[in-house]
MARDREN-7169 format. One record per residue (C-alpha): x, y negated, z negated. Coordinates in steps of 0.25 Angstrom, whole numbers, padded with zeros to 4 digits, always signed. Each point is the difference from the previous one (the first is absolute). Example, Ala and Ser with C-alpha at 12.3 -4.5 7.8 and 13.67 -1.06 7.14 Angstrom:
// MARDREN-7169
+0049+0018-0031/+0006-0014+0002/
// end
This chain:
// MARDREN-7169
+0281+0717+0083/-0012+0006-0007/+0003+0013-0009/+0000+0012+0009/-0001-0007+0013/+0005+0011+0011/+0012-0002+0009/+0004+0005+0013/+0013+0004+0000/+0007+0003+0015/-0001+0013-0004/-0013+0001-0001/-0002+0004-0014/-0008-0008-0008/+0003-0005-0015/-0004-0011-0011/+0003-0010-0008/+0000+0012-0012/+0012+0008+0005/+0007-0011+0008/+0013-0006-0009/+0002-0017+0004/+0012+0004+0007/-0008+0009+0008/-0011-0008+0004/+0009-0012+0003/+0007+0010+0011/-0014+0005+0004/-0006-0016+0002/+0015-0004+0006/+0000+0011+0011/-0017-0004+0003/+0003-0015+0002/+0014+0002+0009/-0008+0012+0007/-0012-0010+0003/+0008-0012+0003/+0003+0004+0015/-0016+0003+0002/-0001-0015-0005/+0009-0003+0013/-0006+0008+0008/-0015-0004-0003/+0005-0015+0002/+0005+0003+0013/-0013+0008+0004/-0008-0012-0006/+0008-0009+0008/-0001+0006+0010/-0017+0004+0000/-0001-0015-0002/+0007-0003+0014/-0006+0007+0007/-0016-0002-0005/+0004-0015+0004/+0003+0005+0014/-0010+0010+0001/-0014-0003-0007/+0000-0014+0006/+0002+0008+0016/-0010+0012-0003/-0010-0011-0004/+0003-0007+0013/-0001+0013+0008/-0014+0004-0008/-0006-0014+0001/+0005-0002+0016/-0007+0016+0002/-0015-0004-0005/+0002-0014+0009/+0005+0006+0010/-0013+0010-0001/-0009-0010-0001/+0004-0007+0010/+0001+0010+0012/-0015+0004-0006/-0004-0014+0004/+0006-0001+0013/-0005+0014+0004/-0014-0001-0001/-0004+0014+0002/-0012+0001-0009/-0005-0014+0006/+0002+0005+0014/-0009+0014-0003/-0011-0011-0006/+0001-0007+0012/-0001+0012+0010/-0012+0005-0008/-0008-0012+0000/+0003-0003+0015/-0005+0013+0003/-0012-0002-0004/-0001-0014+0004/+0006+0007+0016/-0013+0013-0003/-0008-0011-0002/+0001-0010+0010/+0002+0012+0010/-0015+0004-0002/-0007-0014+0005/+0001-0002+0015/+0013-0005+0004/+0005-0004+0013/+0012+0007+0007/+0010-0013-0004/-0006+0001-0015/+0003+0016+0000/+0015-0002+0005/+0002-0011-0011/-0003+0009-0010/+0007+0010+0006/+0011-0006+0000/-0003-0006-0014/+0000+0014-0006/+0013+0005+0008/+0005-0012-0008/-0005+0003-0013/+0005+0014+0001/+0014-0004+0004/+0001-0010-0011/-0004+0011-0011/+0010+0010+0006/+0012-0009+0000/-0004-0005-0014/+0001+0016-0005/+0012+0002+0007/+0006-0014-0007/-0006+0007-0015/+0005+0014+0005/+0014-0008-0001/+0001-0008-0010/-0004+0010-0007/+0013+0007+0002/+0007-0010+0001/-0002-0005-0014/+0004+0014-0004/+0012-0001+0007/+0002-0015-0005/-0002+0007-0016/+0008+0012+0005/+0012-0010+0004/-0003-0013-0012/+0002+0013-0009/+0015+0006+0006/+0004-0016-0001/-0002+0000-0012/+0005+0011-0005/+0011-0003+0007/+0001-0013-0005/-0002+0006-0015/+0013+0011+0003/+0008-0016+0003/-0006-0005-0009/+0005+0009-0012/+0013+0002+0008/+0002-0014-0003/-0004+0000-0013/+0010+0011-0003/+0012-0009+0005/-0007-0012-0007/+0000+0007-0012/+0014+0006+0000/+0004-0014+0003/-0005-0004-0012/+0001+0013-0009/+0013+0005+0000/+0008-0015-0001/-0010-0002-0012/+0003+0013-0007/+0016-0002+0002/+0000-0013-0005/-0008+0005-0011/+0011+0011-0002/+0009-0011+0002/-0007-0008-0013/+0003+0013-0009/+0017-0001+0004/-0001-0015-0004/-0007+0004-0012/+0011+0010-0004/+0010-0009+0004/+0004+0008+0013/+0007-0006+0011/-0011-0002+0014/+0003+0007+0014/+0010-0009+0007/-0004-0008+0012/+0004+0010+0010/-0007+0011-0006/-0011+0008+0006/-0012-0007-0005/-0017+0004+0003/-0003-0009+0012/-0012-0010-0002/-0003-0013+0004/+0011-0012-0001/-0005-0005-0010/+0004+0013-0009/+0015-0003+0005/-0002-0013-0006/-0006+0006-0013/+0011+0010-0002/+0011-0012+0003/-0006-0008-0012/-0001+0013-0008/+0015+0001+0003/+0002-0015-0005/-0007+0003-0013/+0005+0013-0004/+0015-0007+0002/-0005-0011-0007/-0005+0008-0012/+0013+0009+0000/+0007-0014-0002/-0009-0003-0010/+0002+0013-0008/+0015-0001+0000/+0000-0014-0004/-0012+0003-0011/+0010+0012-0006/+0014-0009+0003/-0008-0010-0007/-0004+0008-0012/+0014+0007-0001/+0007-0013+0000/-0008-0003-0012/+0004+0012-0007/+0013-0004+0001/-0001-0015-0003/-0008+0003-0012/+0012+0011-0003/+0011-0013+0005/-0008-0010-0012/+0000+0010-0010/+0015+0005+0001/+0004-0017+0000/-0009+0000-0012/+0007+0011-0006/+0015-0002+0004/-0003-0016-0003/-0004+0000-0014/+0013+0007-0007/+0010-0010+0011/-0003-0012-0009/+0007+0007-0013/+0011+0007+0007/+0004-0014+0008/+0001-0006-0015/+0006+0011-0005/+0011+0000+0011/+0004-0014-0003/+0001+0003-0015/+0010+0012+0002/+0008-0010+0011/+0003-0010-0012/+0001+0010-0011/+0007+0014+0008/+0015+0001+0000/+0008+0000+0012/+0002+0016-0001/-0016-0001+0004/-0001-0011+0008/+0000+0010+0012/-0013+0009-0005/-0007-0015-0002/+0002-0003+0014/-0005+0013+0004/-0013-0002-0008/-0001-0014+0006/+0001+0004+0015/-0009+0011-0003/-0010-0007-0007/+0001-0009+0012/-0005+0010+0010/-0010+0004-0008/-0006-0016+0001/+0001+0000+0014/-0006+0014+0001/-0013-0006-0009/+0000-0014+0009/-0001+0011+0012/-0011+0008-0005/-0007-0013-0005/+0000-0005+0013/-0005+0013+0009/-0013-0001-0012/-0005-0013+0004/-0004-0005+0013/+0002-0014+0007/-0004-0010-0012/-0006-0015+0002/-0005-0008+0010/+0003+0004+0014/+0005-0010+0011/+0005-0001+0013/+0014+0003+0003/+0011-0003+0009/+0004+0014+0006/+0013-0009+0007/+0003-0006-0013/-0001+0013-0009/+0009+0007+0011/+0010-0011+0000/+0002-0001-0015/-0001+0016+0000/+0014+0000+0008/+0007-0011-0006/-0004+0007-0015/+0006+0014+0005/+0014-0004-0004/+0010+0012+0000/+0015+0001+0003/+0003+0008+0012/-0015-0001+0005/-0004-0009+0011/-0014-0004-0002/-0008-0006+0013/-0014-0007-0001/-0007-0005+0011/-0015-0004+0002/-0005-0010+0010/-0007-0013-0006/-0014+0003+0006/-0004+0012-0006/-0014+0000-0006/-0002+0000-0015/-0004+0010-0009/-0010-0002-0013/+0006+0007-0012/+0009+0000-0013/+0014-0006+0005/+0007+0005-0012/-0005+0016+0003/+0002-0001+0014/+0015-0006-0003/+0003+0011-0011/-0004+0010+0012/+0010-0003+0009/+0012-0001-0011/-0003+0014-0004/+0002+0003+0015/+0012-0008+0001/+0006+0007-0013/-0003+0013+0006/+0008-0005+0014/+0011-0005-0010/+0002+0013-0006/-0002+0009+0014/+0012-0008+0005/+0009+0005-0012/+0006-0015-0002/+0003-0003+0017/-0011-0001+0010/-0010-0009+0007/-0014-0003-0004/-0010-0006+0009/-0013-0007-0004/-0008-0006+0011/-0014-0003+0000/-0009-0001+0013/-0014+0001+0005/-0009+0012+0000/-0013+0007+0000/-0007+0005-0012/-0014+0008+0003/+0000-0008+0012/+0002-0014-0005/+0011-0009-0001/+0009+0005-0011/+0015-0004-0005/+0011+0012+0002/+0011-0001-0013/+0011+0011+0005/+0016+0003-0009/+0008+0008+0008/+0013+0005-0006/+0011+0008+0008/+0003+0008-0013/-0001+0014-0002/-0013+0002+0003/-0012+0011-0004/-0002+0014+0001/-0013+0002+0008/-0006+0010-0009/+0003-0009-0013/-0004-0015+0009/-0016+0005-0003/+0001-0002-0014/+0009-0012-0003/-0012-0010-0003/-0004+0011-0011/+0003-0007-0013/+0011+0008-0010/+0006+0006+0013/+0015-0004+0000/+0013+0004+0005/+0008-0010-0007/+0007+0002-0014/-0008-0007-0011/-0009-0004+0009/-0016+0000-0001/-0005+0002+0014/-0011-0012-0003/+0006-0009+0011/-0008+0003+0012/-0012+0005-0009/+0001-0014-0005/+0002-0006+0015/-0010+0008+0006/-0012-0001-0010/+0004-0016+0002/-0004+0002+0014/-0011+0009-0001/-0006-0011-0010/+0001-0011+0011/-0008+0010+0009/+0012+0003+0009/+0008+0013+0005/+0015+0005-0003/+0008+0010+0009/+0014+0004-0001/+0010+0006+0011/+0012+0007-0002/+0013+0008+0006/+0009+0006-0007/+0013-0008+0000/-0005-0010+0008/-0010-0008-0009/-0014-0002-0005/-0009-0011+0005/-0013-0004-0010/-0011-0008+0006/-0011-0007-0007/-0011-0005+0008/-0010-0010-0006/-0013-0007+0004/+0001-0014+0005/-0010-0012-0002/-0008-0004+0011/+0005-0012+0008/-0014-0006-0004/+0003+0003-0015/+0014-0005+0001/-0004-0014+0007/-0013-0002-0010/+0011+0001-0012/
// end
């Protein structure tokens, strides 16, 4: 804006550029634009709706002038009066004429009766002129009211066309600014600006895509806190990896050389040094991702070899998956280290007796076909307020535990593209499912 450019405030007071601070003049230019933006609506509309109705009314007044001038013209023509008078005054003359040479009595009656004629002729052609004329006043007179008449529907529908058209526009366009500020859209059942179907169709699409960005934005902030903590996950293994080397050699050399009274304290610093490796081998794993070539997998197989692995005293362990379940494509080894760290979880809700049932079976992913992975326990189950967080990694309720388990089952499963849920009652149990994307029955045939 120039230097001591002049604005007008609601006010009405008039300042400048010179004694206007930037905060101030960003309020004055806010409230102009926002105060302006609903005689931007309203001047669309009023185009809108001027637009309408010149396509219905210019094309009908230029019909109604051009049928007035035929319509003139053309009664003109059939009346004749003018040629009628032009007529009667040359057949005067011609009758004065042939009047004064010596006619006999027959002669004088034809003429006479020629005369009676031609005045009869000329009277009813000025009573035919006399009305037309009128009537072509009262033609104008009645073209005129029907179109005005015609211009009063004529905006009328423009109007509704135009609400039709403006009010769904300007909602949706409100409902652009909530997706843009990630607010949720009106549900289905809310009161909406009516419009053509074709706006119910836009809104439901509108709907679709604002779900579908909302996933998006979750996923794209699960996905970058996830890397915060595997970057965290790499650097602790680093860390608690590099001084286990020394302390296991050391551990051996005080077992040969320590005498018996310390045996005890050797054996302490060897089971906790222990932990510690596992602890690192846990938080080694949660910082990488499924390694090496994918293939296809066996989701029967994988099940089977899941329950027969799960060996506990006092707990019955069930497998059972029928031999025609579609295949999935992925890292055999992630996928089986997922459902082991379910099954240990199982192991130790069931406090050493129990049951575990791991069944396999088909299902549908983002409507396609998919493979369902489900571990049910009858253990102690879950509180419902601490169920929401059990996939978050260093969440544990478990001495000595690192709460990496299902982070580690769950980013397996997120990196094959599919979905994990988890169900819980208290004293009753907890049911984990996994639920993958299966190959195509083409895909699996062409391999």
């Amino acid at each position: 804006m120039p230097r001591g450019t002049r604005l007008q405030v609601k006010s009405g007071r008039c300042v400048t550029r010179d004694t206007l601070s930037p905060r101030i003049l960003e309020v004055a230019l806010t409230h102009v634009i926002y105060n302006r933006m609903p005689m931007n609506q309203l001047r669309y509309r009023t185009r809108l709706i001027v637009i309408l109705s010149l396509f219905a009314i210019v094309p009908a007044a230029l019909l109604t002038i051009l049928w007035g001038g035929t319509m003139r013209s053309t009664i003109s023509l059939v009346g004749g009066r003018t040629a009628w008078e032009s007529v009667a005054t040359t057949g005067e003359r011609a009758i004065a004429a042939a009047r004064a040479a010596p006619l006999t009595s027959s002669q004088r009656g034809a003429i006479d009766a020629h005369e009676r004629e031609l005045r009869t002729s000329l009277e009813q052609a000025r009573r035919f002129s006399f009305l037309a004329g009128r009537s072509i006043r009262i033609v104008t007179v009645v073209a005129l009211l029907g179109l005005v008449l015609f211009a009063i529907a004529a905006w009328r529908a423009a109007g509704h066309l135009s609400r039709q058209l403006s009010r769904p526009l300007v909602e949706i366009v409100g409902w652009t600014e909530m997706v843009g500020r990630g607010e949720s859209l009106p549900p289905r059942n809310a009161l909406v600006a009516r419009g053509a179907p074709e706006f119910a169709t836009l809104r439901d699409r509108m709907r679709e895509m604002a779900q579908a960005i909302e996933i998006g934005r979750k996923r794209a902030a699960e996905a970058e806190r996830l890397n915060a903590y595997r970057e965290s996950a790499r650097r602790v293994a680093h860390e608690l990896k590099n001084p286990l080397t020394p302390i296991r050699f050391a551990i051996d050399r005080l077992r040969r050389d320590t005498p018996p009274a310390l045996r005890d304290t050797v054996e302490v610093l060897a089971v906790e040094s222990a932990r510690l490796e596992r602890i690192a081998r846990a938080f080694a794993e949660f910082g990488k991702l499924p390694e090496g070539p994918a293939a296809e997998v066996d989701v029967s197989e994988l099940v089977r070899y899941s329950g027969s692995a799960a060996v506990s005293d006092g707990i019955t362990v069930n497998a059972s998956a029928p031999d025609d379940l579609p295949r999935v494509f992925g890292h055999h080894d992630a996928l089986a280290g997922a459902i082991s760290n379910v099954v240990l979880n199982a192991v130790d809700a069931c406090n050493g007796s129990g049951r575990i049932d791991i069944t396999a079976s088909r299902a549908r992913l983002r409507d396609k076909d998919a493979v369902a992975i489900d571990i049910a326990d009858n253990g102690s189950g879950i509180p419902a307020a601490e169920l929401v967080r059990i996939w978050e990694p260093y969440v544990t309720h478990k001495p000595g535990g690192t709460g990496l388990g299902l982070a580690i089952a769950r980013q397996a499963v997120l990196a094959h593209d599919g979905t994990v849920e988890a169900t819980s009652t208290l004293g009753e149990g907890t049911r984990i499912r996994f639920i993958l994307p299966a190959l195509s029955n083409a895909t699996q045939r062409n391999s």
